[in-house]
N, C-alpha and C positions, 0 to 999 in steps of 0.2 A: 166781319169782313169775309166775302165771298171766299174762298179757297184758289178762283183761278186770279184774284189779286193778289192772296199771298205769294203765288207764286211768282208774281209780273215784279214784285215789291223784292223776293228774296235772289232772285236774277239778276236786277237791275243792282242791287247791293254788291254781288256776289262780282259783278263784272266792275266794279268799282274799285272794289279790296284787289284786284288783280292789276288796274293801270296803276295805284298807287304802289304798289310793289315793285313794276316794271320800272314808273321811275324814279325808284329808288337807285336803282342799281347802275350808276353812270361810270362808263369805260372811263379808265386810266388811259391817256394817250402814248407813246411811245413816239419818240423823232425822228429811230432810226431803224429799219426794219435786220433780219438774222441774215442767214448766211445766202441765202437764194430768196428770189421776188424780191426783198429791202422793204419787206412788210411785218408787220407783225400783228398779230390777233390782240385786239382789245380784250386788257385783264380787269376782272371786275374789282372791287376794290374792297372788295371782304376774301380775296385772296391774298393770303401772306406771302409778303417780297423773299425770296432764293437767295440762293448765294448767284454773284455773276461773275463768269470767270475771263479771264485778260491773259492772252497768251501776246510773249514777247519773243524773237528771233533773232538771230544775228543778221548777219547782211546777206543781202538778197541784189546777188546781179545776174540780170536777164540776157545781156549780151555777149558779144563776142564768142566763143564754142559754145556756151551754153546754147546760145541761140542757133547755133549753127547746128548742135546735135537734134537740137528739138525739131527744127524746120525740117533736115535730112529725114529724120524719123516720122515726118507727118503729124503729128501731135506735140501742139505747144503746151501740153502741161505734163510734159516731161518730166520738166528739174521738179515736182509737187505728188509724184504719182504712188511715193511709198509716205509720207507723210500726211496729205491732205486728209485723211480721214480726222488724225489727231485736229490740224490746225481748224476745220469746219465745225467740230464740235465745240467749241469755244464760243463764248458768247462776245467778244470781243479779239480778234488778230490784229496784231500790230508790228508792221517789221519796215527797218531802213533797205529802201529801193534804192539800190546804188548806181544806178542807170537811166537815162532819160528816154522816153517812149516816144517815138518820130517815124514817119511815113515814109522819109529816106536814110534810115540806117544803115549806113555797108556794113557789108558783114567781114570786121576786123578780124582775123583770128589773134592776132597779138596786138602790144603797144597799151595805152593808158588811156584810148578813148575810150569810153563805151557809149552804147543804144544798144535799144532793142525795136524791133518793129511792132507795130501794133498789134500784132495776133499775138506777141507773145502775152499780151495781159490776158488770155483766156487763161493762160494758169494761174496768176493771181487771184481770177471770179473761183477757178475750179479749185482753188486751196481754202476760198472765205476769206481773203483777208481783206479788214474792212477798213483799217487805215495804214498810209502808209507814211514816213518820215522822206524829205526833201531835200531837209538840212545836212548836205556834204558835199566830199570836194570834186563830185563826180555830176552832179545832178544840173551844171549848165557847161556840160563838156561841147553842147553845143547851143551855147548863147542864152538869153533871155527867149528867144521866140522859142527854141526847144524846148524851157522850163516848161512855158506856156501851154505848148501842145502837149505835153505829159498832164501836166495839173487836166487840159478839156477831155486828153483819152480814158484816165483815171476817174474825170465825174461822170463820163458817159457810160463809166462799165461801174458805178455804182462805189468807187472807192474813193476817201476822204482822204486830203494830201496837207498833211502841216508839214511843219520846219519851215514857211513861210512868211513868218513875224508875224502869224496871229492864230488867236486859239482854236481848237476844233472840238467838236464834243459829240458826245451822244448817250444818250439817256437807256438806263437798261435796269428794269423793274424798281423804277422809283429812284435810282443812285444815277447820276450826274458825273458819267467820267472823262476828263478835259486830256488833251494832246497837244504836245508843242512839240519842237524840234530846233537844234541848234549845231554850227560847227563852229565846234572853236578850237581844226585843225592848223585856223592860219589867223586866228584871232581870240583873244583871251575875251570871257565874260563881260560885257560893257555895264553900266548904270539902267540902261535902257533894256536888255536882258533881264536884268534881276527884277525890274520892276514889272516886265511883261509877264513873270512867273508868280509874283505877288498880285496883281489886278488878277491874273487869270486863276488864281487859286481860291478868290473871293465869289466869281461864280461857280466853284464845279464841286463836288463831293472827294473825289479823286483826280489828284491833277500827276498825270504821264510825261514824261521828261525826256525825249529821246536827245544824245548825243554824241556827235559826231568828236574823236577826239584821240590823246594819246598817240605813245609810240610805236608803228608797225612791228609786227612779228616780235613784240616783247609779251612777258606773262604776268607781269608785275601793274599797275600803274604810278603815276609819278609821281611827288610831292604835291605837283602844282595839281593836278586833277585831284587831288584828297582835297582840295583848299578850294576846290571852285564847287566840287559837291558838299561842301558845307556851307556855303555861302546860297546854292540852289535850295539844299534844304533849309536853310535858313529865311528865304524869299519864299519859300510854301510848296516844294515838287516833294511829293509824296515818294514814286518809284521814279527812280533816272536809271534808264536803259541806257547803256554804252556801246560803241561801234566804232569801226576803224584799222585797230591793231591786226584785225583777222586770225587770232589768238583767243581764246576763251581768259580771263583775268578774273581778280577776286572779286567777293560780294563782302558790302560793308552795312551795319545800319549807324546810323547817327540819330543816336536819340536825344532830345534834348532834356536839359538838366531840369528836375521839378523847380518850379518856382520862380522861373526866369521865362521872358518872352521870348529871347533870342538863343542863339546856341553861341556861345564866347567862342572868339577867334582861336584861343590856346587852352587845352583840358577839356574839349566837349570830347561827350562820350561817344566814343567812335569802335566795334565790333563784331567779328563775325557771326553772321546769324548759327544760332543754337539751335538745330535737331531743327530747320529751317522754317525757322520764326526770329519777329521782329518783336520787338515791346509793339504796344498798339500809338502810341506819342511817336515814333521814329520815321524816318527818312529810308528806303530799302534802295542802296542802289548795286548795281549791275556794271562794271568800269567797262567792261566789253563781251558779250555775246560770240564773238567769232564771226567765222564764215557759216553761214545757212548754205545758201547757193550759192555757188563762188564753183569757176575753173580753174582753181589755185592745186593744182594734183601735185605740186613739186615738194611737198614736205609732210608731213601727218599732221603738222600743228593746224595748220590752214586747210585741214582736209575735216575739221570738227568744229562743232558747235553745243551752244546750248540753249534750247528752249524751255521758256519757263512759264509755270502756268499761276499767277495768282488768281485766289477767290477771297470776295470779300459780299459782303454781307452788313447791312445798316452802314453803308459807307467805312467799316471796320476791316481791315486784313484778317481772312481767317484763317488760310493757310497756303503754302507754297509748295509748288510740286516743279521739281529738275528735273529734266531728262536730255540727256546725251545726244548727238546726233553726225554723224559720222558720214562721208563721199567716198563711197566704193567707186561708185562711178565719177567720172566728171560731172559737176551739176548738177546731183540727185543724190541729196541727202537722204539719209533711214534712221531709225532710235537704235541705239546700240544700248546694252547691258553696260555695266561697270564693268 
């Protein structure tokens, strides 16, 4: 054979071995993109999955002085401006909006309405945070069409809104983490609850339990709230975030017992987490987070909070990181030391 045909023969070969490499290699898709654009770069899939981390907050209300200092100040991401570095780096933000988002907001400075106007959601883009909880007793201060315009403001600035009687999700390097939301400041747990937390735990890897609930300005939680987070973990909520009291309150896990499907009404094992971890079987719940953003200046209790960062890995809890959070200012929380 000629020499200028081995080389036409070793070419043609050579550019062969390279398209079948190329489609080898097919992107992993992602559903839901990070902190800015809501895109994310296609991972090949001989890259090993990360840990992905889930940060949780206490209560986030945007109106009333809040709003009012932010607007005076020109800049709506005010109440966000000594934290957002922490909350962007996370690969999932998750916090209860205790205010509904509407084009005619007055601006109350006192009283038990709340809103916030539409600009104030640039500090939610400008903090990352990518879902937010609906489920409380603030969120239709003005009716169903406010809900409404809150739910179209929040999908148009790229944030996902449960506590709406159905699940939310999104996918983050191969783990499947679900969101729901619930109050049950003026309604106990229904059959219909437990069951939308069992359906929704059969699609997700990690199912998030946000709850509206408990007694204000207490540091304890009740009996009954022990009895409803066992009955959530028992229906398949992995982490139940709590909200409400405006008080930071204890953390419990509820693990259940080897060799039973369910966790018994009386004697399940119920504990505070150790050097903060969970057995990997367990329920991690949170009774109440506090105030994040809140203009509640009138006591120190309601002037703190706690954020909390879990990571998890093969759908697994790997570890959990606290950190404190205090309002020197009105509305603008910062990480404090112990």
């Amino acid at each position: 054979m000629h020499s200028l045909q081995k080389f036409t023969l070793f070419g043609i070969g050579f550019l062969l071995l390279i398209l079948l490499y190329s489609s080898s290699k097919s992107p992993i898709e992602n559903n839901s993109g990070r902190k800015s654009g809501n895109s994310l770069s296609p991972k090949s899939d001989t890259i090993p999955n990360s840990d992905v981390s889930i940060l949780l907050t206490g209560d986030v209300m945007l109106g009333r002085t809040v709003m009012i200092k932010s607007l005076e100040s020109g800049d709506p991401n005010y109440p966000f401006l000594k934290v957002a570095g922490t909350l962007r780096s996370a690969d999932i933000t998750f916090v209860n909006l205790e205010n509904p988002i509407i084009a005619n907001c007055p601006k109350y400075e006192s009283g038990f309405i709340f809103c916030a106007l539409p600009a104030m959601v640039k500090g939610l883009t400008f903090a990352g945070i990518d879902v937010v909880n609906l489920a409380n007793n603030h969120s239709r201060n003005f009716g169903e069409k406010g809900l409404e315009e809150t739910v179209k403001i929040l999908k148009d600035n790229g944030i996902l809104a449960t506590g709406l009687g159905r699940l939310v999700t999104i996918e983050r390097d191969g783990q499947v983490f679900g969101f729901l939301g619930f109050d049950f400041t003026v309604k106990n747990p229904t059959e219909a609850d437990l069951k939308l937390i069992k359906e929704s735990d059969t699609k997700v890897d990690i199912l998030i339990v946000a709850v509206h609930w408990g007694v204000e300005y207490t540091s304890t939680p009740t009996k009954q709230q022990r009895e409803w987070a066992r009955q959530m973990a028992d229906a398949g909520a992995d982490v139940i975030s709590g909200h409400h009291p405006h008080w930071v309150q204890g953390i419990e896990c509820f693990e259940k017992p080897k060799g039973v499907d369910t966790i018994p009404p009386l004697g399940w094992n119920r504990f505070t987490p150790q050097d903060n971890t969970c057995p990997s079987n367990s329920t991690l719940v949170y009774y109440s987070l506090g105030n994040f953003v809140f203009d509640q200046m009138w006591s120190e209790e309601t002037k703190k909070g706690m954020v909390v960062e879990l990571n998890f890995l093969d759908s697994e809890l790997q570890s959990i990181n606290q950190q404190k959070t205090y309002m020197f200012k009105s509305g603008q929380p910062q990480f404090v030391k112990d």
